[in-house]
N, C-alpha and C positions, 0 to 999 in steps of 0.2 A: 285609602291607604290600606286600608283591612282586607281587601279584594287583593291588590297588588302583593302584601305579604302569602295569602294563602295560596296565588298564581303559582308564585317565586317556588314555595315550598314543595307544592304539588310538581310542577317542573323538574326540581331537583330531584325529586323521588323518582320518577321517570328517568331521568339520565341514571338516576342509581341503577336502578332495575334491570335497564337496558344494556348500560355497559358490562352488567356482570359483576364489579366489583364495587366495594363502597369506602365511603372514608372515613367509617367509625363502625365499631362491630356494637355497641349499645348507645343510643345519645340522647339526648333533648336538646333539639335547636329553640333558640328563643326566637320568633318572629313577631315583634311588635305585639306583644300582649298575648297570643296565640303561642300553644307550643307542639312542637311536633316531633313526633318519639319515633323513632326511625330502630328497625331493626336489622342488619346485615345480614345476607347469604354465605355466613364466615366459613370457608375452607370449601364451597361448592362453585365452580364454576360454570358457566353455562355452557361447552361443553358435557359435563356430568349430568345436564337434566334434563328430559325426555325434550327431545324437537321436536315441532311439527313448521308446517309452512308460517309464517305473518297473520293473521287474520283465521285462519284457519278453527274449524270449530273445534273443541277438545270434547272426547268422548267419556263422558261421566252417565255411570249406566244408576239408573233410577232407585232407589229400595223400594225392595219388595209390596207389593199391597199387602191389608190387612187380609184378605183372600187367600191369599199367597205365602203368606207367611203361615198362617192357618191349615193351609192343606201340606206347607212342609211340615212342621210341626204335627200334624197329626202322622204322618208319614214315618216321623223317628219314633215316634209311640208305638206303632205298629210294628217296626223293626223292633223294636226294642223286646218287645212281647214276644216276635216270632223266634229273636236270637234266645230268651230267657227259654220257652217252651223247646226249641232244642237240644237244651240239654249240654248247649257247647260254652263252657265259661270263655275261650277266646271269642265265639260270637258275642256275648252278654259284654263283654270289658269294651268291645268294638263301637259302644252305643252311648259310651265315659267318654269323656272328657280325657287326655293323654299328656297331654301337656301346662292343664292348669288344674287347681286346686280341687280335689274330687271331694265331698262328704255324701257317705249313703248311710243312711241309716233303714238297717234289716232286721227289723222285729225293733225289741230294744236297743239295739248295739250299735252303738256310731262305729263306723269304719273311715276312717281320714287315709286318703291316697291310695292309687291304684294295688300298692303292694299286700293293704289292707283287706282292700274289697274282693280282690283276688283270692288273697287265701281263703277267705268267708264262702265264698262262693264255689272253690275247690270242696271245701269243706262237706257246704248242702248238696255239692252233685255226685259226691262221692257213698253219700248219705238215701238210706233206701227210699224210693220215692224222686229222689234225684231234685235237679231243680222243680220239677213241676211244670205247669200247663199255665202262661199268664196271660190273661185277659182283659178288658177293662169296660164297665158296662154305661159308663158316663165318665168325661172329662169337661173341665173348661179350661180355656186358653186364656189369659192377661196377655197381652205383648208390652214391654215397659218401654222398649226401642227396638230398633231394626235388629239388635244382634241377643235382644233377650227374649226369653217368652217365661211362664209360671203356666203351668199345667197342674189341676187338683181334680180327682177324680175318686171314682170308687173300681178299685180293684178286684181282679176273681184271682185266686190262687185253686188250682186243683193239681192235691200230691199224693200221693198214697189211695186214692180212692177217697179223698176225703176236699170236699168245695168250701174256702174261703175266701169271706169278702172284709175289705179292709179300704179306707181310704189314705190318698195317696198324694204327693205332692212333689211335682217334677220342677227342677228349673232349667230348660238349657239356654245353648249359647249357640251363636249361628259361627258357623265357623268355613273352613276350607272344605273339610271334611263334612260340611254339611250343618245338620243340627244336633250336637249332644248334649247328653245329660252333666250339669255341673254340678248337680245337688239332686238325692233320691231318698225321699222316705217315705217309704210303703209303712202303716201302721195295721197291722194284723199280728194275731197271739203268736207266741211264738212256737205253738204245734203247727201253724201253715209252712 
């Protein structure tokens, strides 16, 4: 009887599926001691969602290796360093995060949101010595999952004729746009 019940159930869920529409938008069916929690496709119709042929394979592309992910991530470090050594705060802001929550902390100073870290950075490059020349003489990479990494490293800063090293702790976020910085704190004095 236990078999026959979970048959029944499993079948219905297939007609649900299949037909596109269903006859409860949240439920629990009671099946002979067994229960089965059905959730509807409410307000989507199969129309609205991607076709392909019956049988057909659906294309789900892999996440990245740890290789891979590794040499992006060292990839946005490097930009990151060539936009900061430019000299151009629209390159530097290009390396942030745009659309989700920014915190950099520069010298002592927390900066929250691009509106923040912009001026900051207006600021030092308006300031003799300008941004500065950035460099980085060791990092290592954490990957937490496919769309995070934690980068901690020791830093060169050279501005004014003057060389400092500071360490450093990056976290980004893998995005459309690639890999950006969602969190920056460079710790060096704050004559660098």
């Amino acid at each position: 009887m236990m078999i026959c019940s979970r048959f029944l159930a499993a079948a219905a869920a297939s007609v649900l599926l299949a037909g596109g529409t269903s006859a409860c938008a949240h439920g629990v069916v009671q099946t002979g001691g067994d229960e089965v929690i059905r959730t509807a496709r409410v307000g989507v119709s199969r129309e609205a969602a991607p076709t392909a042929a019956p049988g057909a394979p659906v294309a789900v592309a892999a996440p990245p290796t740890t290789a891979e992910t590794f040499d992006a991530v060292s990839d946005a470090l490097d930009a990151a360093a060539a936009a900061w050594t430019s000299g151009q705060v629209d390159a530097v802001m290009a390396t942030y995060v745009h659309d989700e929550p920014l915190l950099v902390f520069l010298g002592d100073t927390p900066l929250k949101g691009p509106d923040s870290v912009r001026a900051a950075l207006d600021a030092r490059a308006a300031a003799p010595g300008g941004l500065g020349a950035l460099s980085y003489e060791w990092f290592e990479t954490m990957q937490f999952d496919v769309n995070t990494a934690v980068v901690s490293g020791r830093a060169v800063m050279t501005r004014d004729g003057k060389t400092h090293r500071g360490l450093f702790t990056r976290i980004l976020r893998r995005t459309v746009d690639g890999w950006l910085i969602v969190h920056d704190q460079l710790a060096w004095g704050p004559e660098a």
